[in-house]
Each structure stands twice: as structure tokens, then as C-alpha cells.
C-alpha positions in Angstrom: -31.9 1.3 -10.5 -29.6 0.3 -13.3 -30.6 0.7 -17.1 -27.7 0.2 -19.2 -24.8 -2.1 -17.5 -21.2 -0.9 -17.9 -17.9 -2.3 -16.5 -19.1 0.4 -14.1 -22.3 -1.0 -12.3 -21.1 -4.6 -12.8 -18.3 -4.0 -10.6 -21.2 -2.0 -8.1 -23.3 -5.4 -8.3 -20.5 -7.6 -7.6 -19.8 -5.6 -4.6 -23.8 -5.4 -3.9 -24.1 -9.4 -3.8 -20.2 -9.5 -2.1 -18.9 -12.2 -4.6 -15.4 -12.3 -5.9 -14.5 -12.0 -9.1 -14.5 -16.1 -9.7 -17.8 -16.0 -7.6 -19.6 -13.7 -9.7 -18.0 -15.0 -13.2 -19.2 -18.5 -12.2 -22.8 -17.2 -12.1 -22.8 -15.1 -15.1 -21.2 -18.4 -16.9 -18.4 -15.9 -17.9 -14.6 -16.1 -17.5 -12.9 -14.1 -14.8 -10.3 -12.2 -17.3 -13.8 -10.9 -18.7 -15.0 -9.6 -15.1 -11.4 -8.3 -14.8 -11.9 -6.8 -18.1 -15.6 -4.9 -17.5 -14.2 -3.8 -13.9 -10.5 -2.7 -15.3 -12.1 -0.7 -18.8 -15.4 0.8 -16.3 -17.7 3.0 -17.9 -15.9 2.3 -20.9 -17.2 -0.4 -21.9 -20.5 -2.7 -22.4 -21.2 -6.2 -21.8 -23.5 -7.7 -24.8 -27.1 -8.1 -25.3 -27.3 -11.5 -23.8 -25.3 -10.7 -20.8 -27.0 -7.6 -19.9 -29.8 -9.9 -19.5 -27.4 -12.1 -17.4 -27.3 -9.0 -15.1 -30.6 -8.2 -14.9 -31.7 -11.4 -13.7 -28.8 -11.7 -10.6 -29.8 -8.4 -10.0 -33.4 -9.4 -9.7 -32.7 -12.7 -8.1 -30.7 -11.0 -5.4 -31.6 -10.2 -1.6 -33.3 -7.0 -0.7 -30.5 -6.4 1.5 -27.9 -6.6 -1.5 -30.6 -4.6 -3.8 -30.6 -1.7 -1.1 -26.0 -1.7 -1.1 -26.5 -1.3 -5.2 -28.5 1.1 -4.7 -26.4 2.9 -1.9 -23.5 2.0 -4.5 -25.1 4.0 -7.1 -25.8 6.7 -5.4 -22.3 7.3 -4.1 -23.4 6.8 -0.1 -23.5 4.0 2.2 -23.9 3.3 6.1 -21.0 4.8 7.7 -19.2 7.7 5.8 -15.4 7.4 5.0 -13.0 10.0 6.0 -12.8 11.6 2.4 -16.8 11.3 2.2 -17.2 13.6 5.4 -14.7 16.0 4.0 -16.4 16.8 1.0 -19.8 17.2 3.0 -18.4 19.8 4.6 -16.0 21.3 2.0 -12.6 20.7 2.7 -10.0 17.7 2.1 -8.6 15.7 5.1 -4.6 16.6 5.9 -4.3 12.8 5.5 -5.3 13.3 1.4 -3.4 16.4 0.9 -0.7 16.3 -1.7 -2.4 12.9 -2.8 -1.9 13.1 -6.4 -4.5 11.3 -8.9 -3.6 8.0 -9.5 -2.9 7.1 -13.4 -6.2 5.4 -14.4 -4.2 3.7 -16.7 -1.9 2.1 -14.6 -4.8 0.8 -12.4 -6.4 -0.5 -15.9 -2.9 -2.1 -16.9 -2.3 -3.5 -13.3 -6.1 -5.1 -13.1 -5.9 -7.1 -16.5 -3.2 -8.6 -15.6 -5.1 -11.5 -13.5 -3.2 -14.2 -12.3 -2.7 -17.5 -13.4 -1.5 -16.3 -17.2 2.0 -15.9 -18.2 3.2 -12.6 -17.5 5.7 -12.0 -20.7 1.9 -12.3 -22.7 0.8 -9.4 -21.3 4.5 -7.4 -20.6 7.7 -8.9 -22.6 10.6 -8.1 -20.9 12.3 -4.9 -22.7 8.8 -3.2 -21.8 9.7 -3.5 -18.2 13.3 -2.8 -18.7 12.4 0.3 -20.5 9.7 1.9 -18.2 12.2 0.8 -15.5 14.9 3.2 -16.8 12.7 5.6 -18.0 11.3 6.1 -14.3 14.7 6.1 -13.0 16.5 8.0 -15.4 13.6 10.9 -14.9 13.8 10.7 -11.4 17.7 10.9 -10.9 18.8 13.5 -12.5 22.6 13.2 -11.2 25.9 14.7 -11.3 29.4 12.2 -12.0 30.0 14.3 -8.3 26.4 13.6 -6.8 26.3 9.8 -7.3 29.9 9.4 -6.6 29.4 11.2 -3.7 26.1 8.9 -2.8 28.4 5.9 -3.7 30.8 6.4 -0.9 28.4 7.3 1.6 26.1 4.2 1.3 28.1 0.9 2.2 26.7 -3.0 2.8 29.6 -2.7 5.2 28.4 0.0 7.2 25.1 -2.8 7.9 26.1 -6.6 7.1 30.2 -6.2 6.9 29.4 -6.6 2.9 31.2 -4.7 0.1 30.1 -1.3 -1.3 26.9 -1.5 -3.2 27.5 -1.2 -7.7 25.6 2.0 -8.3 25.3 3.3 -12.2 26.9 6.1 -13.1 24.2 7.6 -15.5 26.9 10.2 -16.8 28.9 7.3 -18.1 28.4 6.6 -21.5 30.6 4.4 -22.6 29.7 2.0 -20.5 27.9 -0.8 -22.9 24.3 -0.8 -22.6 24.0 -4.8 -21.8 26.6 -7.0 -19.2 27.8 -10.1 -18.7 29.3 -12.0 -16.0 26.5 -11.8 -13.5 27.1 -15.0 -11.4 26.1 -16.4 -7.7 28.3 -14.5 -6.0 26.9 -10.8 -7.8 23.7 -11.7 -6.9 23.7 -12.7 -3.2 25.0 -9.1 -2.7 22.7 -7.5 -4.9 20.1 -9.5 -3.1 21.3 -8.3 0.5 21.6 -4.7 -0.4 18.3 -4.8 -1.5 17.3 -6.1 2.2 19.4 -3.2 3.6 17.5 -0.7 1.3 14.1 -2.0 2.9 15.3 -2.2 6.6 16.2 1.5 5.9 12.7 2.4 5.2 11.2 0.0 7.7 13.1 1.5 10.2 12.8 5.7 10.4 10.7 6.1 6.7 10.8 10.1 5.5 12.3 8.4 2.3 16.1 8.8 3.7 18.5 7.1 0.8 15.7 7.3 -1.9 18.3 8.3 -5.0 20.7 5.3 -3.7 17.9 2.9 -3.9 16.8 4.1 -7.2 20.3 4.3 -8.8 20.6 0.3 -7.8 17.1 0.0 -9.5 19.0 1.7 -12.4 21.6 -0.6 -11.9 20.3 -3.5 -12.3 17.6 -3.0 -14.5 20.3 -2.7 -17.1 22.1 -6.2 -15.5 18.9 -8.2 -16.1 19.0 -7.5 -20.2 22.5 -9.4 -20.2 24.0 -13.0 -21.2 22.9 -14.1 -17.9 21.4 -17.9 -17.2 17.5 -18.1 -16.6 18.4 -18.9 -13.1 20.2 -16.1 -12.7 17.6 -13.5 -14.6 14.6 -14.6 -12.7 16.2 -13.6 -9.4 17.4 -10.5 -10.7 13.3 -9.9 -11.6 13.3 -10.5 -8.1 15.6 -7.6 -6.6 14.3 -5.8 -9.3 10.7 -6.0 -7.5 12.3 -5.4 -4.2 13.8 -2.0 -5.3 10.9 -0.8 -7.0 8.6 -1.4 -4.4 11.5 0.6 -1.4 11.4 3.1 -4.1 7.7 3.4 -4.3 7.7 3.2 -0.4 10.0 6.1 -0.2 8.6 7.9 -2.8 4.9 8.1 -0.8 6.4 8.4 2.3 8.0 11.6 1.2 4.6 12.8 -0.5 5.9 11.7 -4.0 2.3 10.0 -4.9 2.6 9.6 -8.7 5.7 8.2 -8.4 5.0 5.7 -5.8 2.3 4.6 -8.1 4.3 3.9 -10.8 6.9 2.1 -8.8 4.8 -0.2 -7.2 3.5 -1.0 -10.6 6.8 -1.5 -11.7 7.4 -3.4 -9.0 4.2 -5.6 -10.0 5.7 -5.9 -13.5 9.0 -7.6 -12.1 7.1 -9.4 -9.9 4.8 -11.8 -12.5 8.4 -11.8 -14.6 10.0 -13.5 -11.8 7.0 -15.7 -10.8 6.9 -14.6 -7.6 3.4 -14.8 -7.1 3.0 -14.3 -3.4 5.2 -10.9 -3.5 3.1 -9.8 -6.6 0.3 -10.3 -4.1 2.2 -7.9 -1.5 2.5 -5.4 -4.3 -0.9 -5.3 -5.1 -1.7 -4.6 -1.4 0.6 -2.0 -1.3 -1.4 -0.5 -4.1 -4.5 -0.9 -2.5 -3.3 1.1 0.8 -2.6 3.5 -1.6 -5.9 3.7 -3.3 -7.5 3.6 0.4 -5.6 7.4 1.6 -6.7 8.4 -2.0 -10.7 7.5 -1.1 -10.9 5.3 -3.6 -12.0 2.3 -1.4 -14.0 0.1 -3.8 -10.6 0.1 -6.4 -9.0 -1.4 -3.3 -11.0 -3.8 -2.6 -10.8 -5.0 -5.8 -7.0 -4.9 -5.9 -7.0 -6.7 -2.6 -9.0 -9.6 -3.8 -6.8 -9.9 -6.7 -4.0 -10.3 -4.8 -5.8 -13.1 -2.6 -6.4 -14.5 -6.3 -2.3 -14.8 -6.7 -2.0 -16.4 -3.1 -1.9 -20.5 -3.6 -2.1 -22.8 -0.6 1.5 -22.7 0.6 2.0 -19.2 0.8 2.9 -17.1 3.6 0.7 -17.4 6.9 2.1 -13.6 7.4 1.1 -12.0 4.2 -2.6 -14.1 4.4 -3.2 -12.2 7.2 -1.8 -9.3 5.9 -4.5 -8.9 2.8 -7.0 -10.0 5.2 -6.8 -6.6 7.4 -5.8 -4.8 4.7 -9.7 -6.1 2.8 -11.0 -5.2 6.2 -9.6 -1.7 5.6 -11.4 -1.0 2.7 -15.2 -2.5 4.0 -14.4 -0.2 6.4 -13.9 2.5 4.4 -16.9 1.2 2.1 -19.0 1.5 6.1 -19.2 -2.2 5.8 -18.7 -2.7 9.5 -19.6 -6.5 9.9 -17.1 -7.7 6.6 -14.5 -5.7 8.7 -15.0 -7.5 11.6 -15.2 -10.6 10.1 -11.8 -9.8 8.0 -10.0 -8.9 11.0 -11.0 -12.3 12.7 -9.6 -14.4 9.5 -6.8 -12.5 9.8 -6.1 -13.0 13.5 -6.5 -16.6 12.7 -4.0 -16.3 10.1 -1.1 -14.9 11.9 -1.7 -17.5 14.5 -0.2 -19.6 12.2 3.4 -17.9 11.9 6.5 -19.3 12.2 8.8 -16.2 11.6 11.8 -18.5 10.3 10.0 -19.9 7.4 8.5 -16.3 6.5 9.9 -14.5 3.8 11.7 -11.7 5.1 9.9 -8.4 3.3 6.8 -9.7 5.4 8.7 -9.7 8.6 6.9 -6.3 9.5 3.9 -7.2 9.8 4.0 -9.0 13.3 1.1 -8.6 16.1 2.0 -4.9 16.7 1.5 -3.8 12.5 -1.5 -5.9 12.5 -3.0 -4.3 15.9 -1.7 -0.7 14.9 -3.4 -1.4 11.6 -6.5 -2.1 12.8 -6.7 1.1 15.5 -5.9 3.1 12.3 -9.2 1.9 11.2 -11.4 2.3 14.4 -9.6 5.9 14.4 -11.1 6.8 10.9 -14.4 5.1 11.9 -14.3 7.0 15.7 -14.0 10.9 13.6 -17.3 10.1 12.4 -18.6 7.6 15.3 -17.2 8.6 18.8 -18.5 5.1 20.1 -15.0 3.8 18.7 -12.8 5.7 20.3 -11.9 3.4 23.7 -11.7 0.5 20.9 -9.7 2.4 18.8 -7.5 2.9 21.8 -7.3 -0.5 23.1 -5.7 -1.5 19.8 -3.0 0.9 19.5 -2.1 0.7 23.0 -1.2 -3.3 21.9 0.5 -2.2 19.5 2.6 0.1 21.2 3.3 -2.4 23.6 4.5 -4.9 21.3 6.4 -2.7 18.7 9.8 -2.6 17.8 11.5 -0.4 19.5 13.3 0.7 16.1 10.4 1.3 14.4 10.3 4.9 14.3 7.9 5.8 12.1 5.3 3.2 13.0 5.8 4.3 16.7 5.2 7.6 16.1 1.8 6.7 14.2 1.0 4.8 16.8 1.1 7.7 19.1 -0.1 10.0 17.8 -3.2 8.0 17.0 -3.8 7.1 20.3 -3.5 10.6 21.5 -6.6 11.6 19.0 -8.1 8.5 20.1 -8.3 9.6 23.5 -8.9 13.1 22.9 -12.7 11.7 20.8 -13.0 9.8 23.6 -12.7 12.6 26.0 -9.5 11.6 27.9 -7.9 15.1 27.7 -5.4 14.7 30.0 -4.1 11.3 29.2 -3.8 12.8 26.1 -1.8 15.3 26.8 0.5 12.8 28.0 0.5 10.4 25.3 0.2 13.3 22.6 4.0 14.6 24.1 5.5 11.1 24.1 4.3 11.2 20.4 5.5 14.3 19.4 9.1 13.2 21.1 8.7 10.4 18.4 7.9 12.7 15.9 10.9 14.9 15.8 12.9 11.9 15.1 11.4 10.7 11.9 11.1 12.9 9.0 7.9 10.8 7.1 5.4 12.5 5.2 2.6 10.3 6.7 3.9 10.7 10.3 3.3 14.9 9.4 -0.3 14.3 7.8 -1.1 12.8 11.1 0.5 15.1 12.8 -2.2 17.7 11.4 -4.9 15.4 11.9 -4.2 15.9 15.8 -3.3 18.9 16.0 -6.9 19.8 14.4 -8.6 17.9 17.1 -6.9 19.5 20.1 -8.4 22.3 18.3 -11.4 21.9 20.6 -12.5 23.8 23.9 -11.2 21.1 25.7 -9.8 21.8 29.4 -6.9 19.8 30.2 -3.5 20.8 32.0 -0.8 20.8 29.6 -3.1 21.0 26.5 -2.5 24.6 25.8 1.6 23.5 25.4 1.3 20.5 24.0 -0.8 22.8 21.3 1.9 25.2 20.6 4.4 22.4 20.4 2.5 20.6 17.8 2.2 24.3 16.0 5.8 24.7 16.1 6.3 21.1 14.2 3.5 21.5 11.4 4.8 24.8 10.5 8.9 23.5 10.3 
């Protein structure tokens, strides 16, 4: 089955046996930054002599059940297909996956070595981040004194919390000096509030609306966090600076930008460990792995997601705990592991019965009963293209979800709907469909997100059928009439 072990098939083992990393370092009687290190480097590189033997014998030792996932591992298949494994058996790429860029291998490899529990400025020193911080911004905001005076005026605290105007760089400014001092309390509470308003932007209609502003701030205080400021100061300044990158990397993806969402969200990773933040390190990481999922590359994700379960410690967040647990259950599903999705999706149930919403930190506030619901019919969805036996599941959850979401979540709303209409139509409700399908496309005019349009394709290709239903044949040039504006 296996010959020669690499970072590769150690990783495929791992997975085989379904051990952590700590797990499967404890019985290899090998440290966990050396798994890391196999599983980040891949192919690349080989364990020694005496620890390929270590792997041959857990692999011998192991349960025929867990022999038979290595070798479904191996050979690239498993019990349920994914979404991206079905379109390449029939030729074509999922709407969902187009304009998916490939991620930077690199990045994933730099990300992944980085294991908790080290000090971060031993594996990135501080003017590393500060420069890939404005060389990312810098490259992506190619501005005019007119254009980001312009953007200036037009975004305002005020306008949100009755603040002040928000200190955006002028990158045609040069004589500004390239370091500042003076950053007190006062500077950073609002720096720290606009970097709320910046998320409750995205949160709240997506399509990547403000994108420049929030990157110009990123700009902005990138260059603030290099100054004669105290270490109190600096480390929450790492913190906004995490904030920002990860609304940027948000906006980016949600306007079909994927290489730059993936090197924000690193960025934003970067910050993250510099300001010891280790429970919004964990979000980040998350983020990346719901990234790495719409790419296909579900066992990457998983691995990301238990690395960020690695950063969580006892005390943090009920919210995000259940968070990584559906978001875990999202990639065994993916990988066809139905019963480790099932058994995430409990633990994380049981985790946001625990909530108290004024003790959560508030870039967690989204995920309440209706994300984690609207999450999980996303899932059944996927599973229900390939299985039609989860359609009325699939629609059971995203009806709670609808019931219980915000009603100024846009974006999610019209995700919501519009995956509940394909739910419905696999389950061969036409004309409920029809109904929920134009509530959803009333929700869709009103967002301009790149995911909301991907899904938009995604139903409109399964109204496709020869399905008889009063109302379909509209609600099929409607949906035309949107894809193609």
C-alpha cells in the first residue's frame, strides 16, 4: 500500500487512524512541530530510517477499517464523493470553484509550521510582517491624492457610531516620515472601532463594498505599529492590524479576489501570533480552511482546522468552539466521512449551548444558531447533489436558519435562499420552489457578493431539469437575466 513514507502518506495515515497531530506524534514518540513539519513540507520530504519503521508498524497495527481509508486515501476516492470530485468525473468544474485561484503552496507551508505554543517573532520578526503588510497593500491600492481623498470623505465613523473620520494614508504623500509617534489610548480606541465598522460592513451586505477604505487603514496602521509606541500600545495595534487583514481578505474572496484573500488571511495570521491573540489566530485559521474547502482541498482543511483547535485553551470562546467544530464537520464531509460529521455537528451544538453573547468577543458575534444551522444545510446541500436522500434534511436546516437570521444579514439571507430552493427542487418540491427560489432571487438583487452569484449558478443549473411546476419557466428567465448582468 505504501512503500516509501513521505510528509505525504504520513499525513494520509494520520487521517486513516483519525488522530490529531499530538495523537499521532505521541505514538510515533515524535514531537508535534515534526508531524507539522512532514505534513507542511509533503512529498518533499522523508522521515528517517528508524521512523519509517515507526510507520510501518502503526500502519500494520491498525484496524482493517482504518487500513481500507489509507487505502481509499491513496487512491484519491472515498465513500461519498465531494462536490469537486463529481465534477471532474464528469469533466467540468462546479460554478461554486470557478475563478478559485490556486492557493500559494507556500503560504499554506509557512502558515502550518507555525504550530502553536512557540513564540511567534521566532518564526516572523516584526518588520517581516510590516513589510508583506505594505507590500500587499501598496500592490493592491494603486491610488490617486484625488481617489483616496475622495474615499476619505465618503467613509466616516460618524456616519455609524457618531466617531470622528477614520486616518487613512495618503500613499502619494512622501514626505510624510516613514515611522510615528504619539499613538496613545485615545488613537487606538478609534482605530479599534473603525476596524469593527469595517467588519459590520462586510457582515452585513458582503460583495466586498469599501474594500480600498479598509485596506488603506491596513496601510495605515501597519506603518503606526513600527513607531515609538509602548508594548501595550503595539500589541493592540497587532490586533487591529489582524482585524483589517482578515475584512480585507473577506472582501477580497467575496468579490472573487482568491489569491489575495489568501494572502490576507495569512497576514492576518501573522498579526495575530504577534499580538498573542491566540483564539483569533484560531478564527483565522478557520477562515483559511473554508477557503481550502470551495477550493477541494478538504484534507488541508482539516488539518488547518485542527490546528486551530490546537491554539484554543480552556477559557476561550464557547462561540468560536463551536465554530471550528462545524467548520471540521465540513471538511469530513467533504472527505465522505459522514459519521465524524455528525458527531462534529453534535459537539458543536453542545458548544454554542454554552453562549453568553456579552462575554463573546465581538468578531464571533456572527455565528449565532442561524450561521451554525445555515452552515450545516450548506453541507447536506453538497452531500444531497450527489445523495438525493439529503435533501428534506438539507431543507429542515436552512429553513431554521432562515427563521432565526438577522434580518440585516443580506448576504447570508440570500445563501440561505437560494439553497433551500435547490434543496427543494432535489427533493422534488417544484413548486415550493418556485416560491422560495423568487423570495431568494428578491434577496439576491440586493447584495452584490461573489458567493451569493456562484450559487446563484448552482440553481439556476438545477431548474435546468424537465421539471413541471407553475412559475418555474419565470423564475428561470429571471434567474437568466441575473447570471448574465
Amino acid at each position: 500500500m505504501v512503500t516509501q513514507w513521505t510528509g505525504h502518506e504520513t499525513r494520509l495515515l494520520r487521517r486513516a487512524l483519525r488522530m490529531t497531530i499530538a495523537e499521532f506524534a505521541d505514538r510515533l514518540g515524535v514531537s508535534t512541530r515534526a508531524v507539522d513539519n512532514w505534513e507542511a513540507r509533503g512529498s518533499t520530504i522523508q522521515p528517517r530510517a528508524e521512523l519509517q519503521r515507526a510507520l510501518d508498524t502503526a500502519l500494520a497495527q491498525a484496524e482493517p477499517a482504518a487500513k481500507s481509508r489509507l487505502a481509499a486515501h491513496v487512491a484519491g476516492v472515498g465513500p461519498l464523493p465531494t462536490m469537486l470530485g463529481v465534477a471532474r468525473a464528469s469533466g467540468g468544474v462546479p460554478p461554486i470553484l470557478s475563478g478559485v485561484a490556486t492557493l500559494p503552496d507556500d503560504v499554506l507551508r509557512q502558515v502550518m509550521a507555525a504550530a502553536p505554543g512557540g513564540s511567534p517573532q521566532g518564526v516572523w520578526a516584526l518588520t517581516e510582517a510590516v513589510e508583506m503588510a505594505s507590500n500587499l497593500t501598496v500592490a493592491d491600492l494603486v491610488l490617486t491624492r484625488r481617489e483616496l481623498t475622495r474615499m476619505t470623505a465618503s467613509v466616516t465613523i460618524g456616519a455609524a457610531v457618531g466617531g470622528p473620520n477614520l486616518p487613512f494614508t495618503n500613499l502619494d504623500d512622501q514626505s510624510r516620515s516613514p515611522s510615528r509617534a504619539g499613538v496613545g489610548a485615545a488613537e487606538i480606541d478609534q482605530l479599534e472601532t473603525a476596524a469593527e465598522v469595517f467588519r459590520s460592513w462586510d457582515d452585513t451586505i458582503g460583495g466586498g463594498l469599501r474594500r480600498k477604505a479598509v485596506i488603506g487603514q491596513l496601510h495605515e496602521v501597519a506603518d503606526l505599529v513600527t513607531g515609538r509606541v509602548s508594548l501595550d500600545i503595539r500589541g493592540r495595534l497587532f490586533v487591529v492590524l489582524a482585524g483589517l487583514s482578515e475584512t480585507a481578505a473577506m472582501m477580497s474572496w467575496d468579490i472573487g479576489l482568491q489569491g489575495s484573500a489568501w494572502q490576507y488571511y495569512a497576514l492576518a495570521y501573522r498579526f495575530a501570533r504577534l499580538g498573542d491573540d491566540s483564539d483569533f489566530a484560531a478564527n483565522i485559521l478557520a477562515a483559511m480552511a473554508r477557503q481550502l474547502l470551495y477550493a477541494g482541498k478538504a484534507s488541508e482543511a482539516l488539518d488547518l482546522v485542527q490546528m486551530a483547535l490546537n491554539h484554543t485553551r480552556s477559557h476561550s470562546s464557547p462561540a468560536l468552539l463551536s465554530m471550528l467544530c462545524v467548520r471540521e464537520a465540513w471538511a469530513h464531509s467533504s472527505l465522505g466521512d459522514i459519521d465524524q460529521f455528525r458527531r462534529c455537528i453534535d459537539a458543536g451544538f453542545e458548544e454554542l449551548n454554552k453562549v453568553d453573547r456579552c462575554s463573546e468577543p465581538s468578531w464571533i458575534a456572527y455565528f449565532d444558531q442561524a450561521e451554525m444551522h445555515g452552515t450545516i444545510g450548506g453541507r447536506l446541500l453538497e452531500m444531497a447533489r450527489v445523495d438525493p436522500s439529503f435533501a428534506d434534511e438539507a431543507c429542515d436546516s436552512i429553513t431554521q436558519a432562515i427563521r432565526t437570521r438577522r434580518p440585516d444579514r443580506l448576504r447570508s439571507l440570500a445563501l440561505d435562499q437560494l439553497g433551500l430552493a435547490e434543496a427543494l427542487v432535489i427533493g422534488g418540491h417544484a413548486d415550493e420552489a418556485v416560491r422560495v427560489g423568487g423570495q431568494a432571487l428578491d434577496a439576491v438583487e440586493r447584495t452584490p457578493s461573489d458567493r451569493v452569484k456562484n450559487l446563484l449558478t448552482e440553481f439556476q443549473a438545477s431548474i435546468q431539469a424537465p421539471v413541471q411546476a407553475a412559475g418555474l419557466s419565470g423564475l428561470r428567465d429571471r434567474v437568466e437575466g441575473l447570471t448574465r448582468a
